[in-house]
One Martini backbone bead per residue (centre of mass of N, CA, C, O) as a GRO file, in nm:
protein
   67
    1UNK     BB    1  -7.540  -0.656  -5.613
    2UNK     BB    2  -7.554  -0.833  -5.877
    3UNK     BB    3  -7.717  -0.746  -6.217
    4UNK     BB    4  -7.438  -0.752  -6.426
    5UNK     BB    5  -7.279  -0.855  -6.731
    6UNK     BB    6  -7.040  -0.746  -6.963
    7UNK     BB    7  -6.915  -0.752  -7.316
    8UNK     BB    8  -6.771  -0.479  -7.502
    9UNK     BB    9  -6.761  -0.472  -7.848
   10UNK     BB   10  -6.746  -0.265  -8.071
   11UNK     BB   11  -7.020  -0.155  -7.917
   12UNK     BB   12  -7.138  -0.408  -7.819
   13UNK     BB   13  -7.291  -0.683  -7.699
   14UNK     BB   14  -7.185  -0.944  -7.495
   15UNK     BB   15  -7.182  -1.225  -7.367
   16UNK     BB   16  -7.154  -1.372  -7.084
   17UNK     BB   17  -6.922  -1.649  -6.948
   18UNK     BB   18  -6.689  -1.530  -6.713
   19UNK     BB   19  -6.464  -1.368  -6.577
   20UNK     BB   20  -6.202  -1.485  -6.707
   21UNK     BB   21  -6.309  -1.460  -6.996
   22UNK     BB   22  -6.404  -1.181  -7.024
   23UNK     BB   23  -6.123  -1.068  -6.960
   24UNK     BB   24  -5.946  -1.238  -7.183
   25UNK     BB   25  -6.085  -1.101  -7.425
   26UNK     BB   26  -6.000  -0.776  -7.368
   27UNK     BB   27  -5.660  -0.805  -7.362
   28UNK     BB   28  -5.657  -0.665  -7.673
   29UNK     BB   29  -5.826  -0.440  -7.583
   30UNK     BB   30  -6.094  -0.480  -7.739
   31UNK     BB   31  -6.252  -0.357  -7.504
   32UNK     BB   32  -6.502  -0.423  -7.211
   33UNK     BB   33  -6.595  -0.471  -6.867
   34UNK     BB   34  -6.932  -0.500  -6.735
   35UNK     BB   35  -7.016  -0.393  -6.420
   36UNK     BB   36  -7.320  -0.410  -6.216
   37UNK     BB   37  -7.424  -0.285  -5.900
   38UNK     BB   38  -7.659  -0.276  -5.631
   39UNK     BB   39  -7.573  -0.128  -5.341
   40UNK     BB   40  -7.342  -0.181  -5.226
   41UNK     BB   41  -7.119  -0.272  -5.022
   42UNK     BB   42  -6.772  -0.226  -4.894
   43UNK     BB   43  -6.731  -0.557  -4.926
   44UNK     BB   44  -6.828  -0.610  -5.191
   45UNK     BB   45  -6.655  -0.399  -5.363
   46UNK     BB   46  -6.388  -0.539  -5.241
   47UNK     BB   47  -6.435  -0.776  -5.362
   48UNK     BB   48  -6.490  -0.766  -5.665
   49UNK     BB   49  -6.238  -0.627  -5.680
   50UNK     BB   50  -6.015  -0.835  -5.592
   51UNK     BB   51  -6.170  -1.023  -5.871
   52UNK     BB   52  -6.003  -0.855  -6.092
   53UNK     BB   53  -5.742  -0.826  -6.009
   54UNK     BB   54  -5.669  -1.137  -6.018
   55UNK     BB   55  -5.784  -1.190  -6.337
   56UNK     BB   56  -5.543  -0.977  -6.442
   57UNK     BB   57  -5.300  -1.113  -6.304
   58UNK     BB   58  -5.416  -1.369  -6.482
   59UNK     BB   59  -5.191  -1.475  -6.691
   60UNK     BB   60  -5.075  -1.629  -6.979
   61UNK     BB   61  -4.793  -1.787  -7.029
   62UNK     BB   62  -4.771  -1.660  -7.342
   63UNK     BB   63  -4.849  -1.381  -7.324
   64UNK     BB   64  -4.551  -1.347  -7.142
   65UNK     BB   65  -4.386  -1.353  -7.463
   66UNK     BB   66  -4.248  -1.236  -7.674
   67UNK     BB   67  -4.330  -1.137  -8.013
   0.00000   0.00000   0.00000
């Protein structure tokens, strides 16, 4: 069961506002998100681990261009 999630940036906690918004956010690096299970199934497991790694892998085509 999902019971939290957050996004920290420099140290702060900030509100969460949904999955790929808050990948999104911490994208230039500064900060993480925090997700917290209690008592996950294998199955809850890999099911949250494969929607995060989708929307790491979900980058805006702008992104994506040479800097």
């Amino acid at each position: 069961m999902l019971v939290d999630r957050a996004v920290y940036r420099e140290g702060r906690r900030q509100p969460a506002a949904g999955l790929a918004a808050d990948i999104a956010s911490v994208r230039d690096g500064h900060g993480f998100v925090w997700i917290g299970l209690k008592d996950p199934t294998d199955e809850e497991f890999a099911e949250r681990a494969a929607r995060v790694q989708r929307q790491r892998e979900s980058r805006p085509v702008e992104r994506l261009s040479p800097a």
